[in-house]
C-alpha positions in Angstrom: 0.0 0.0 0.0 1.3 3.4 -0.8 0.3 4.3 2.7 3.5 2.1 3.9 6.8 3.6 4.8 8.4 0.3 2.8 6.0 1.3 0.1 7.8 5.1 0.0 11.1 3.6 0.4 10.7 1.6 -3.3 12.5 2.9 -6.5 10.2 4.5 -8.6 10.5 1.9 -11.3 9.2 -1.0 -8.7 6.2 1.3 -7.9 5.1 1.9 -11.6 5.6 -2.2 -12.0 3.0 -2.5 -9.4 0.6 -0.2 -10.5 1.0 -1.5 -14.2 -0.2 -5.0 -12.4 -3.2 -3.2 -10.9 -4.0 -0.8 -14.0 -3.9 -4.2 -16.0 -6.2 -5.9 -14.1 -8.9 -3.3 -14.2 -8.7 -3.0 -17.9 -9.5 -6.2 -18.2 -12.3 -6.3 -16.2 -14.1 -3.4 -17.6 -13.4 -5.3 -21.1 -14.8 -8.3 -20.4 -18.5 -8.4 -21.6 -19.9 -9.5 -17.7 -19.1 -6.1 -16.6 -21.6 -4.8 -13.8 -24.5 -6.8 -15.3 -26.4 -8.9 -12.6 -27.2 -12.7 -13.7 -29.8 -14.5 -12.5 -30.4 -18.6 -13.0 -33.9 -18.8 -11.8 -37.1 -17.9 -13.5 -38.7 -19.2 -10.1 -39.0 -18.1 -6.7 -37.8 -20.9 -4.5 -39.7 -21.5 -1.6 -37.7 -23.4 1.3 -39.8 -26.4 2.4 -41.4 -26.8 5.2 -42.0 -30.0 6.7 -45.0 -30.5 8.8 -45.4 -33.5 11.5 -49.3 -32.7 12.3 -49.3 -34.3 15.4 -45.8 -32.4 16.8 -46.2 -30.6 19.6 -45.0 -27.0 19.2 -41.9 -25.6 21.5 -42.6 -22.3 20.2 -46.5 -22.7 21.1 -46.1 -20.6 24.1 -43.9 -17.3 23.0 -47.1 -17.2 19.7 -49.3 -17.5 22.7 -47.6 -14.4 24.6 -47.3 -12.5 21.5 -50.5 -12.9 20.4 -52.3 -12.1 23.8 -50.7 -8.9 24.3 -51.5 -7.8 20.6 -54.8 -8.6 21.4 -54.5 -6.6 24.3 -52.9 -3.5 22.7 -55.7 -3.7 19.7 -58.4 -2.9 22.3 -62.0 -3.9 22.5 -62.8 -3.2 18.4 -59.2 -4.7 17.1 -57.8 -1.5 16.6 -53.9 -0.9 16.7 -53.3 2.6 17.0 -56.7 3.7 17.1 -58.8 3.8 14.4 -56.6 4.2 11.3 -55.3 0.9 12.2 -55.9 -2.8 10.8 -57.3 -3.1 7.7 -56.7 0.2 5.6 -58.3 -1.0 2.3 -62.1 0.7 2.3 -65.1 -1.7 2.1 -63.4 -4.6 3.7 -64.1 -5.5 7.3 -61.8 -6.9 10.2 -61.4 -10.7 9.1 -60.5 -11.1 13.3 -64.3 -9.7 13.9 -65.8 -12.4 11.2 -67.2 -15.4 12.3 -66.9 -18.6 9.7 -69.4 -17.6 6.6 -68.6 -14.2 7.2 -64.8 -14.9 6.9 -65.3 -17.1 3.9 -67.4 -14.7 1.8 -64.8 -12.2 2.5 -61.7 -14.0 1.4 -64.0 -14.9 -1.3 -64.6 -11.3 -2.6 -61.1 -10.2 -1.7 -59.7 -13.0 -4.0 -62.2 -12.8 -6.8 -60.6 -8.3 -6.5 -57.3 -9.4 -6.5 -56.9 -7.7 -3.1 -53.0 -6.8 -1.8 -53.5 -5.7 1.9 -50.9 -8.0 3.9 -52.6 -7.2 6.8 -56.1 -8.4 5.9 -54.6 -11.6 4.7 -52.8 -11.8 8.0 -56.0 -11.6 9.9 -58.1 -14.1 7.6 -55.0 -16.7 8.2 -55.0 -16.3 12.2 -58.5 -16.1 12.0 -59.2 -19.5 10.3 -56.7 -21.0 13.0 -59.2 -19.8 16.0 -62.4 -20.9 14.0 -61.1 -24.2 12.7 -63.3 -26.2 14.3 -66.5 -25.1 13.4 -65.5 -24.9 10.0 -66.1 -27.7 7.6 -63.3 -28.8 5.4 -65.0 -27.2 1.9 -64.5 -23.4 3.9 -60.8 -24.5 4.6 -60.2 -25.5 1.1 -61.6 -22.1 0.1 -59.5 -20.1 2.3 -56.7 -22.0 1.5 -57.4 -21.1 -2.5 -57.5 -17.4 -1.3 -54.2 -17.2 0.3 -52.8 -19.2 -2.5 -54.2 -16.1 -4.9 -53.1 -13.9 -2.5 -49.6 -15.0 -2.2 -49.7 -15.3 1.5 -48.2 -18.2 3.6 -48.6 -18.8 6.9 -46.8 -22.0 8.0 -48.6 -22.1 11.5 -52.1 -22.3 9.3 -51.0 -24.8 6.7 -49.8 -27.1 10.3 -52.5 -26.5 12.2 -55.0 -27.3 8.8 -53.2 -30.8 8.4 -54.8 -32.0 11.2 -58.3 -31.2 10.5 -58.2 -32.0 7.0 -56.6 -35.5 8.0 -59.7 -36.4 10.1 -62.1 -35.0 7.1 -60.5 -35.9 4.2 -63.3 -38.0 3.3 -65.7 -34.9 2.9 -63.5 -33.5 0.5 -64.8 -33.6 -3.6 -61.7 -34.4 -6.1 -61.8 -30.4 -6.7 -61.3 -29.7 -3.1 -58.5 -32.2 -2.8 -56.8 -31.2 -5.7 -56.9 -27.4 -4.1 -55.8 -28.1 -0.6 -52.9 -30.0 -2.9 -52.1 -27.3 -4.8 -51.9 -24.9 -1.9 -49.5 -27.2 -0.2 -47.5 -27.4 -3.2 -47.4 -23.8 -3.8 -46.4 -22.7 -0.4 -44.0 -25.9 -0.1 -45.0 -27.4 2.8 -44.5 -31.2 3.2 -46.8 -33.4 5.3 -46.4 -36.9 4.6 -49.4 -38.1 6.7 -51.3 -35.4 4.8 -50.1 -36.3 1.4 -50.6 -40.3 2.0 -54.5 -39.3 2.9 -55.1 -37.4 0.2 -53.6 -39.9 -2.6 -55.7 -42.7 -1.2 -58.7 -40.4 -0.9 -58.4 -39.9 -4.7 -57.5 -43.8 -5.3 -61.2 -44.5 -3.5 -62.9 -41.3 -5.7 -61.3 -42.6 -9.0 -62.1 -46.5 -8.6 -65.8 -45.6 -7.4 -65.5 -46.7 -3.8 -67.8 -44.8 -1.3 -67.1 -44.5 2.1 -70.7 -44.7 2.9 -73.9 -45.9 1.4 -75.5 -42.2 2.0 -72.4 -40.8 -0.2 -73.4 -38.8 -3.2 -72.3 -40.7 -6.4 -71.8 -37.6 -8.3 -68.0 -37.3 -6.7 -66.8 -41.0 -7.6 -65.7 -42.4 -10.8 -64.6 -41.2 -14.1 -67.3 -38.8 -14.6 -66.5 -36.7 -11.8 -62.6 -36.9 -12.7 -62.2 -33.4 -14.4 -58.7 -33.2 -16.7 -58.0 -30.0 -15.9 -58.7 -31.3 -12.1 -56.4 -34.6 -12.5 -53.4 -32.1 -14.2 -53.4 -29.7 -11.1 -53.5 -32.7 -8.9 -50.8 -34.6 -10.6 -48.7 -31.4 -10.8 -48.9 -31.0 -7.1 -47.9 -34.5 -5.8 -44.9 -34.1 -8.4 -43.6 -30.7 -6.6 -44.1 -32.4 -3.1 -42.3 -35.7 -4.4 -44.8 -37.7 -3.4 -45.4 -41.0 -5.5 -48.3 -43.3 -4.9 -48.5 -45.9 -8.1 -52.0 -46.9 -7.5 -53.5 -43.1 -8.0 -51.3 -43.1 -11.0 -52.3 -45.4 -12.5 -56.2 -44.7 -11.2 -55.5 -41.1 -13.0 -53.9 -42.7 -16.2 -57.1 -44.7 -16.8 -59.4 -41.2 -16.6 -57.4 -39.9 -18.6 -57.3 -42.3 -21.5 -61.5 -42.5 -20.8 -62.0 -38.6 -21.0 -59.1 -37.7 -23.4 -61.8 -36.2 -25.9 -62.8 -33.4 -23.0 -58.9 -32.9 -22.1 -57.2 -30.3 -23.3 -53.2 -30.3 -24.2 -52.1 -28.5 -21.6 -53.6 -31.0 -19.0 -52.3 -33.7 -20.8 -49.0 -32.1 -20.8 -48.9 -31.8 -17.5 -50.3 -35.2 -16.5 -47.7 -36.9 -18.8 -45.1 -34.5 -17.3 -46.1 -35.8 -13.9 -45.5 -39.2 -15.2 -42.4 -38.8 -16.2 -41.0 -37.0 -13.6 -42.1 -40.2 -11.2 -41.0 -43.1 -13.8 -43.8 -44.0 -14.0 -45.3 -46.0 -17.1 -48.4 -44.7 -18.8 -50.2 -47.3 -20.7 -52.8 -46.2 -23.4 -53.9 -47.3 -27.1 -53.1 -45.9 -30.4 -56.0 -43.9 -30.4 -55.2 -42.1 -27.4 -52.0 -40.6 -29.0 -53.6 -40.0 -32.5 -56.6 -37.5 -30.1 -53.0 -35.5 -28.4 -51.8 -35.2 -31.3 -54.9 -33.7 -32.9 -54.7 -31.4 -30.1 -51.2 -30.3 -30.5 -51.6 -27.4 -33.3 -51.7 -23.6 -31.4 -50.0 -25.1 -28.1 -48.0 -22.7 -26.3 -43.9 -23.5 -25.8 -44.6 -24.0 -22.2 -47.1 -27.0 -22.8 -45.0 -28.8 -25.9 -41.5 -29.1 -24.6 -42.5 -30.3 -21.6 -44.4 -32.5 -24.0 -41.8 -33.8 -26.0 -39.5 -34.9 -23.2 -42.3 -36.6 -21.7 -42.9 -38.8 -24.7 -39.1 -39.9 -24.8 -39.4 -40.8 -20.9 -41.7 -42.7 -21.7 -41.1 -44.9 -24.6 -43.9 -43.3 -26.4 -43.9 -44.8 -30.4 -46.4 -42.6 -32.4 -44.5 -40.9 -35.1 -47.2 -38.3 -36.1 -47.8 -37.7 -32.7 -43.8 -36.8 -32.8 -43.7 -34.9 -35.9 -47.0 -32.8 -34.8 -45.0 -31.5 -31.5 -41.4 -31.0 -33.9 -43.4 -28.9 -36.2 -45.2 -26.7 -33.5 -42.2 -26.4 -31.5 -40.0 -25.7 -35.0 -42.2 -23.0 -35.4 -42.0 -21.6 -31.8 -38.5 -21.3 -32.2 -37.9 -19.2 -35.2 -40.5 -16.8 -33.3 -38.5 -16.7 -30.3 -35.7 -13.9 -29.4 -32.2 -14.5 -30.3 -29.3 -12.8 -29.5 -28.3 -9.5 -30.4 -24.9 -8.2 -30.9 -23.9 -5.2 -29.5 -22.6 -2.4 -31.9 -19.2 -1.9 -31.1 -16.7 0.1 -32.6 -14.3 -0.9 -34.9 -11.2 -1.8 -34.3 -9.5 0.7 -36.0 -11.3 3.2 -33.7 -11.5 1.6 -30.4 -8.6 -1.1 -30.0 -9.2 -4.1 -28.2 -7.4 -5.2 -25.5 -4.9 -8.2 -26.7 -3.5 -10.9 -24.9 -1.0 -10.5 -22.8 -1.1 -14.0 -20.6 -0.9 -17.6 -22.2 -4.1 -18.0 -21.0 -7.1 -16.4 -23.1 -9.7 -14.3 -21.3 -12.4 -16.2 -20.2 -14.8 -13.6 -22.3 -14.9 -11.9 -25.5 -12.8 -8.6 -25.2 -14.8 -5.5 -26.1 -14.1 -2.2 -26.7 -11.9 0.2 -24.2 -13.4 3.6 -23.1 -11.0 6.4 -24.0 -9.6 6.9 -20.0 -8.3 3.6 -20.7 -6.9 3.1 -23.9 -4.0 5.5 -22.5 -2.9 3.0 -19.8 -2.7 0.0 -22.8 -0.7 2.0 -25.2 2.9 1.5 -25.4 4.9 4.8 -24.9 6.1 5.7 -28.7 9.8 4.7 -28.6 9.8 2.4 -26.0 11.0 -1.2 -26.6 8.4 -3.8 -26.5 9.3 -7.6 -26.5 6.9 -9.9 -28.7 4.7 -12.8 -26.7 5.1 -16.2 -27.5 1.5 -16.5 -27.0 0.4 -13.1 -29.3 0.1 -15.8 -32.1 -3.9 -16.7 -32.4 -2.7 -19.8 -33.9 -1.2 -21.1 -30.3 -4.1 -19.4 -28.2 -6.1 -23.1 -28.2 -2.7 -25.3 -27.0 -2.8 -26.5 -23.6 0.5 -27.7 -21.9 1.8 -28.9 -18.5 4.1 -25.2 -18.4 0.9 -23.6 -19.6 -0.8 -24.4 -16.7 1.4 -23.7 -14.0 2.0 -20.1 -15.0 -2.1 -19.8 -14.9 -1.3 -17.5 -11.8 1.1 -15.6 -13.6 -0.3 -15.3 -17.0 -2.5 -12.1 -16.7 0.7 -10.0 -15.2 3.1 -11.2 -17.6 3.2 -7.4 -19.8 5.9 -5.9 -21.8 8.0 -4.1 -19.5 7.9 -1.3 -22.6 4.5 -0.6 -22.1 2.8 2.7 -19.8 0.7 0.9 -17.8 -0.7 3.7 -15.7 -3.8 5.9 -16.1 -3.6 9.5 -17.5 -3.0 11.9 -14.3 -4.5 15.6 -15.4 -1.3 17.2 -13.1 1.3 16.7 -15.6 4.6 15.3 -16.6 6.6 18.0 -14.8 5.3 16.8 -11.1 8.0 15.6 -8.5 7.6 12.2 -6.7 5.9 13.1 -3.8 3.6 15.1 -5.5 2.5 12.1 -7.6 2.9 9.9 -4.9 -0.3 11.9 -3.3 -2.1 12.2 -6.5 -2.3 8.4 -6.9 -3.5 8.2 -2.9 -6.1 11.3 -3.8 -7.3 9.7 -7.3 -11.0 8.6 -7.8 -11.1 5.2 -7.4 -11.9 3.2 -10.8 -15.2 1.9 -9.8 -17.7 3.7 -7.0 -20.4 2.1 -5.6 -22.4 4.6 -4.3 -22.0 7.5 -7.0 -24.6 7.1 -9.6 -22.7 9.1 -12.3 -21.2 7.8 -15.7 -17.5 8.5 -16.5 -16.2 11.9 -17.9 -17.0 10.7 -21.4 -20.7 10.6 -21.3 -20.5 13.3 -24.2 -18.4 11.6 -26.5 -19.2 8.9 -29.1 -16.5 6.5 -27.2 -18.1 3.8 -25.3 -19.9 4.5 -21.9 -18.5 2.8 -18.6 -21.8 3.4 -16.7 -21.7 2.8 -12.7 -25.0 0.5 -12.8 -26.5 -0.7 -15.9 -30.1 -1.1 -16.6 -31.5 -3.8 -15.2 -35.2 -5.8 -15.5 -35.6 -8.9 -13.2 -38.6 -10.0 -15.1 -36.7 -9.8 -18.8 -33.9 -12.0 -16.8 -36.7 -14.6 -15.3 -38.6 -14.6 -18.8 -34.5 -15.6 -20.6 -34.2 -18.3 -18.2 -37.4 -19.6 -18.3 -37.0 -19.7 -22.0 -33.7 -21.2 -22.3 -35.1 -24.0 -19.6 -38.0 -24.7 -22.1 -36.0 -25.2 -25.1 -33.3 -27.4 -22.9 -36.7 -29.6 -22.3 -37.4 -29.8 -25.7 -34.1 -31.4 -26.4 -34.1 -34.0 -24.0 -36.2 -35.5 -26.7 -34.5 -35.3 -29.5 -33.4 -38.5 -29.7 -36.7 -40.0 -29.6 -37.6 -37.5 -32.2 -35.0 -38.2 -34.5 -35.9 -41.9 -34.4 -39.3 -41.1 -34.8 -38.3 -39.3 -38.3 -36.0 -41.7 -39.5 -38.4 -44.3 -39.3 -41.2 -41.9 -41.1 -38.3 -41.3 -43.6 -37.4 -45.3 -44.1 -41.2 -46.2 -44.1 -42.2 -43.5 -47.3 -38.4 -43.0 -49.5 -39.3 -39.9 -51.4 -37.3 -37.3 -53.5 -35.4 -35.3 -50.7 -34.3 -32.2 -53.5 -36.3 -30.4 -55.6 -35.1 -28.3 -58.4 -36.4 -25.2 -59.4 -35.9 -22.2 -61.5 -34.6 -18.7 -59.9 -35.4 -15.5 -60.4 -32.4 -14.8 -62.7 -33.5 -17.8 -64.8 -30.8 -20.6 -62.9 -31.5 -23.1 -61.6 -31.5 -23.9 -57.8 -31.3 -27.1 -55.8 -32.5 -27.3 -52.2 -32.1 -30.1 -50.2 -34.7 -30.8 -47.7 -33.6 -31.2 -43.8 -35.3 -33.3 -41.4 -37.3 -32.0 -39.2 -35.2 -33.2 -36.3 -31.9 -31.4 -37.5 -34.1 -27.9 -38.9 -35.2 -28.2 -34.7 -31.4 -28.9 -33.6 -30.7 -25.8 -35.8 -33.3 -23.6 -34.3 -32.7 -24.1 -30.7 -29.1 -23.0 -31.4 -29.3 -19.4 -31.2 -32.0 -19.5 -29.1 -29.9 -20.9 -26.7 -26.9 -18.7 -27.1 -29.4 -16.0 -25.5 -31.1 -17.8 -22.8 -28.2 -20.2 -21.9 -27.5 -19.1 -17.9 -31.6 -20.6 -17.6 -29.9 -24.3 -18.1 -29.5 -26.6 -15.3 -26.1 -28.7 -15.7 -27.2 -31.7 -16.9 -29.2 -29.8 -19.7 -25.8 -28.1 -20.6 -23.9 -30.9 -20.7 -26.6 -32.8 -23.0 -26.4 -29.8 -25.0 -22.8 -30.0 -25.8 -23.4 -33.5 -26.7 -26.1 -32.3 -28.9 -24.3 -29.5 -30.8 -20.7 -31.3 -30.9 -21.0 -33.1 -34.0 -22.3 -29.7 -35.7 -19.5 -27.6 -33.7 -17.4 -27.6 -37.1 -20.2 -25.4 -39.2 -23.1 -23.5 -37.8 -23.0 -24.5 -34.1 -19.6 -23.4 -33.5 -21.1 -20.4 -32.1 -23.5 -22.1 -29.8 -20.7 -25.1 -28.7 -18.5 -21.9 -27.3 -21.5 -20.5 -25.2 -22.0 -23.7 -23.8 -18.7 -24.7 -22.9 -18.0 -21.0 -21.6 -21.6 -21.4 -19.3 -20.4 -24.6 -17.9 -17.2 -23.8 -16.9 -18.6 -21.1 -15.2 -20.3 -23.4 -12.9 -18.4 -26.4 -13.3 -18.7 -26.2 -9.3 -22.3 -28.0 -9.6 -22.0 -30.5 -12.5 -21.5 -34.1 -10.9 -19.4 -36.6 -11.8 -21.5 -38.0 -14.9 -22.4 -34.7 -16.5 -18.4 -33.7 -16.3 -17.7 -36.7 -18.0 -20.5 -36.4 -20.7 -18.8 -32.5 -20.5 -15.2 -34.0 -21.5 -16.4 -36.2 -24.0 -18.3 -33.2 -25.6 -15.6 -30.9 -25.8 -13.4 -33.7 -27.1 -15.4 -35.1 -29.5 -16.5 -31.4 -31.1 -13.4 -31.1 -33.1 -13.1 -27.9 -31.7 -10.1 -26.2 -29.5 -9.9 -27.6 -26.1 -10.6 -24.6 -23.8 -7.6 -24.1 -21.3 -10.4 -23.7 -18.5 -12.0 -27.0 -19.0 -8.6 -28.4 -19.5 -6.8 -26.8 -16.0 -10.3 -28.3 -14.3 -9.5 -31.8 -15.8 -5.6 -31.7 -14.3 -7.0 -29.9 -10.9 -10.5 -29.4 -10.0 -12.4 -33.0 -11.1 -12.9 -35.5 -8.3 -9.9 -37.4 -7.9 -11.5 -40.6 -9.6 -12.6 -39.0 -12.6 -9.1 -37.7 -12.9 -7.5 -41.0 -12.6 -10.1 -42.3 -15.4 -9.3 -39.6 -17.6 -5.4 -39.5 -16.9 -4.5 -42.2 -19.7 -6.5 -40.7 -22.6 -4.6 -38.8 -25.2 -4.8 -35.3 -25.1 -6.5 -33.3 -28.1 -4.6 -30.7 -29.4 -6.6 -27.7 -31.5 -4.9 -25.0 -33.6 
C-alpha cells in the first residue's frame, strides 16, 4: 500500500511495475463483456420447504401464545392498533379477526375474486381461520386456502394447524377440493407426509368408485367426476411435493385415456409431465396418441416441450404424434428472441485489449473507453518484446508449463508498455507530488455515485456505474432457455421417430427449381429433427445461464458433432456457461462435458482443461489421466 513507509522507500520503477499490475487488471475487467451486469439462473421463486409432523407438539406454542395475547391486548376492545386508522386500511373490507366462519369465507372470497393486496387483511383471515377451525367444515378451509394461495400469502402455523383437520375429514373432501388443498400445499412448499398419503388414497377411492358410505353422493366418484383439468393440477402437485403413490397413478392414467376427448393439451401435458418426472409408465392405445396429437396445433412452448420430453421418458412410439409437436415447437423457435450483438466500434477506432497471458480471457474482449486506452498503449519509442502467446494460432494449446504459470499469466506485460492511467497534473510533477495524486485519485469503480464517467459526451463507449436492469426480462430468458433445454431431452426420440417416417415412405429429398435470374437452384430438404437442432441454437446462445447442468452438458453433446459449421457459435456459449459453474456439475455430467468438448473437433478450452488436471474429483481424474490429449490450432 502506498500508505506504507516500505512502500515510499521503493525505486520509482518497482512502484510503476505494481501499478501496471493493478491498471492491468482493471482493464481487463471493464473489457470483459460480464461487466456490472447482474445474472440471475432462476425464472422461479424458490420456496424453502417446510416440513410439517401434524401431530408435533410446538416448542414455540407458548412465545405465539404471549405475542398474540398482548397484541390482542394492545388492539383494544374493536381490534384497533393505533386507534382507528389501524388494521385493515383498504375501504369496504371489514376486520377478518371480527368475522365469524361464513362471514370470513365470503370475505376472502370477494377479496380473491378483487385481486386484493393488503398483507394485513390476509394476515387476519390466516389467524383467523386458526381460532375458528373447528366449526368450519373442510370445503371453507379448502376455500381459504385457494384465497391465500391467490393472494400470495403463507402462513406456515395455518398450513400445520389445517393438516390436522383435513386428516380427520378428508373423506368430505370432492376431487376439486382435494386437488386445491394439494395445490396450496405445493405452492407454499409445505410437506406433510401423513397429509399427502391421505389425500392420494382419498383420490384412489374417488377414482375407482369406492364410497365411504352408502349415504355418499355418487356424483363425486368415478370417471365422470374426474375433471382433466382437475387430474393435471393434482398430478402437478404430488410431483412438486415428491410424493409417488402408483395406485392413484395409474387410477389417473385410466381417466385420462377414458375422457381424453374433453382434455385439453395443456392438461395432458402436465399429466404426462407428472408421469415422467415419477418413472412412471403410462399405458394407453393408439388412439389415445392419435386424439393429443390432434390437439397439439396452437400449443403454447410452455405445454410442448415439456411434452416432448415426456414422450421420450416414456417410450412413447407414435410418429405423427412426434412430428406434430417438432413442427409446432420448429415453429415456436424461429419466433423466439435470439441474441443481439452489441454495436461496437471498430477496431481501427477503439482497440481491443490483446493478450497479454498464455491464458485467453475467459470472455470476449470488447471495446476500451478512452480513459483507458492510454494506460494499454505503449509509450512511442519504448522497446516492447513480442509474446510467444500473441500468435492466435497457439491461443487453443494447452501444456503442463501452460498451466502452471495460470497465476502468472494475466501480469506477464511488456516491461515497454505505460501501464498507468492519465493523471491531469502533468509530466513536470515531482515524486511526492504524484505519490499523493495516486493516494487522492478517484477510485476506478464507486459504488455509491450514480454518475457515468467523464466521457458521457463523446461517441466512445460508456463505462456506466449501474447498468439497466429488468428482473422479469432475466426470469422470462431463463425460463425460455429451460424450455428449449426440455425440448431437447427428446431429440433423440424424435429423430428416431423421423427416421423411421423417412425409411417407411423413401421420397425425393431435393427439388429443383428455376430462380429469379432464370438458374437453376437445388434445395435439399432437412429433417425435421436437424431444422429443430438448428433452431434451438441461437435461441440458446441468448437464454443459456436458464440451463441446469445436466441440460448443458446434453447440449454440448447435442451440438458437438455440428461444432465444425453453424454450431460453433452455440458449442462456445456452452462450454464457456459450464465452466462457469463447473462447481455444480456431478461426476456424470463432467464426463459427458469431457467427452463433448473432445469429441466437437473444436479447440480444447484451457479452462476445461486446468479443471481436468485440478478441479475434477480425484476418480474421474484417474479415469481420464490415460486418454490422449486433443490438441486444436
Amino acid at each position: 500500500s502506498p500508505s506504507y513507509p516500505a512502500y515510499q522507500s521503493l525505486p520509482r520503477e518497482m512502484k510503476e511495475m505494481g501499478r501496471q499490475g493493478r491498471e492491468a487488471f482493471r482493464a481487463i475487467y471493464l473489457a470483459s463483456p460480464l461487466k456490472f451486469r447482474t445474472t440471475l439462473h432462476a425464472f422461479a421463486p424458490v420456496v424453502p420447504q417446510y416440513h410439517i409432523n401434524a401431530w408435533e407438539k410446538d416448542p414455540w406454542a407458548w412465545q405465539r401464545h404471549k405475542y398474540h395475547r398482548s397484541r390482542q391486548r394492545a388492539r383494544g376492545r374493536f381490534c384497533y392498533v393505533g386507534g382507528p386508522m389501524g388494521g385493515v386500511k383498504s375501504p369496504g373490507y371489514p376486520e377478518p379477526s371480527l368475522l365469524g366462519s361464513r362471514g370470513l369465507v365470503e370475505a376472502a372470497s370477494r377479496a380473491q375474486a378483487e385481486r386484493l393486496e393488503d398483507y394485513e387483511f390476509w394476515h387476519q383471515v390466516a389467524e383467523r381461520a386458526i381460532k375458528l377451525r373447528d366449526v368450519m367444515d373442510v370445503s371453507s378451509l379448502a376455500v381459504i386456502l385457494d384465497a391465500l394461495l391467490t393472494a400470495n400469502h403463507r402462513h406456515t402455523h395455518l398450513m400445520k394447524t389445517l393438516s390436522r383437520e383435513l386428516i380427520d375429514d378428508v373423506d368430505k373432501l370432492s376431487l376439486m377440493e382435494a386437488a386445491v388443498v394439494l395445490n396450496a400445499y405445493a405452492h407454499f412448499s409445505c410437506v406433510s407426509a401423513p397429509l399427502l398419503t391421505s389425500l392420494s388414497q382419498h383420490v384412489l377411492r374417488l377414482l375407482t368408485n369406492q364410497p365411504y358410505t352408502a349415504v355418499d353422493s355418487e356424483h363425486k366418484y368415478g370417471f365422470g367426476a374426474a375433471d382433466p383439468q382437475t387430474l393435471a393440477v393434482l398430478c402437478k402437485a404430488f410431483a412438486s411435493l415428491k410424493h409417488k403413490d402408483s395406485a392413484m397413478l395409474q387410477a389417473v392414467s385410466g381417466a385420462l385415456v377414458e375422457r381424453i376427448e374433453d382434455a385439453s393439451f395443456a392438461a395432458t401435458s402436465d399429466i404426462l409431465t407428472a408421469f415422467a418426472d415419477f418413472g412412471e409408465p403410462f399405458e394407453a392405445p393408439a388412439s389415445f396418441w392419435a386424439a393429443v396429437a390432434a390437439k397439439v396445433p396452437g400449443s403454447p412452448m410452455r405445454y410442448l416441450c415439456p411434452a416432448l420430453r415426456s414422450f421420450s421418458a416414456l417410450d412413447v412410439s407414435s410418429a405423427d404424434l412426434y412430428q406434430a409437436v417438432g413442427s409446432e415447437i420448429l415453429s415456436g423457435l424461429q419466433l423466439a428472441p435470439t441474441m443481439q450483438t452489441d454495436n461496437t466500434l471498430p477496431a481501427k477506432q477503439a482497440p481491443l485489449l490483446g493478450q497479454k497471458g498464455r491464458f485467453p480471457a475467459f470472455a470476449p474482449a470488447a471495446p476500451l473507453p478512452r480513459s483507458l486506452l492510454a494506460s494499454i498503449t505503449p509509450t512511442p519509442g519504448a522497446a516492447t518484446s513480442e509474446s510467444p502467446s500473441a500468435d492466435p494460432t497457439r491461443l487453443g494449446q494447452v501444456g503442463q508449463d501452460t498451466l502452471e504459470d495460470f497465476g502468472q499469466a494475466l501480469s506477464s506485460f511488456p516491461s515497454g508498455s505505460a501501464l498507468e492511467m492519465v493523471e491531469e497534473e502533468g509530466d513536470d510533477l515531482s515524486l511526492q507530488d504524484e505519490s499523493q495524486s495516486i493516494r487522492k485519485r478517484r477510485r476506478w469503480y464507486n459504488a455509491v455515485s450514480r454518475r457515468v464517467d467523464n466521457l458521457a459526451d463523446s461517441d466512445w463507449p460508456k463505462v456506466p456505474y449501474y447498468a439497466p436492469f429488468s428482473a422479469e426480462e432475466f426470469y422470462a430468458r431463463n425460463l425460455r432457455g429451460a424450455r428449449v433445454a426440455q425440448a431437447l431431452e427428446g431429440f433423440e426420440s424424435l429423430e428416431r421417430q423421423v427416421a423411421s417416417i423417412s425409411t417407411a415412405s423413401p421420397s425425393a429429398s431435393s427439388t429443383s427449381s428455376a430462380g429469379a435470374d432464370g438458374k437453376a437452384e437445388t434445395s435439399s430438404s432437412r429433417p425435421l429433427d436437424q431444422e429443430l437442432l438448428k433452431a434451438a441454437g441461437p435461441v440458446l446462445s441468448s437464454a443459456v445461464q436458464g440451463l441446469s447442468t445436466s441440460q448443458l452438458a446434453l447440449c454440448a453433446e447435442l451440438f458437438a458433432p455440428v461444432a465444425a459449421g453453424e454450431g460453433a457459435a452455440t458449442v462456445n456459449i456452452i462450454m464457456r456457461e459450464s465452466v462457469r459453474r463447473l462447481s455444480n456439475f456431478s461426476v456424470a455430467d463432467l464426463r459427458r462435458l469431457h467427452a463433448a468438448a473432445r469429441s466437437s473437433g473444436m479447440p480444447l478450452d484451457p479452462y476445461l482443461e486446468r479443471a481436468r488436471l485440478r478441479r475434477f474429483p480425484k476418480a474421474l481424474r484417474r479415469e481420464l489421466r490415460d486418454e490422449t490429449p486433443a490438441t486444436g490450432s
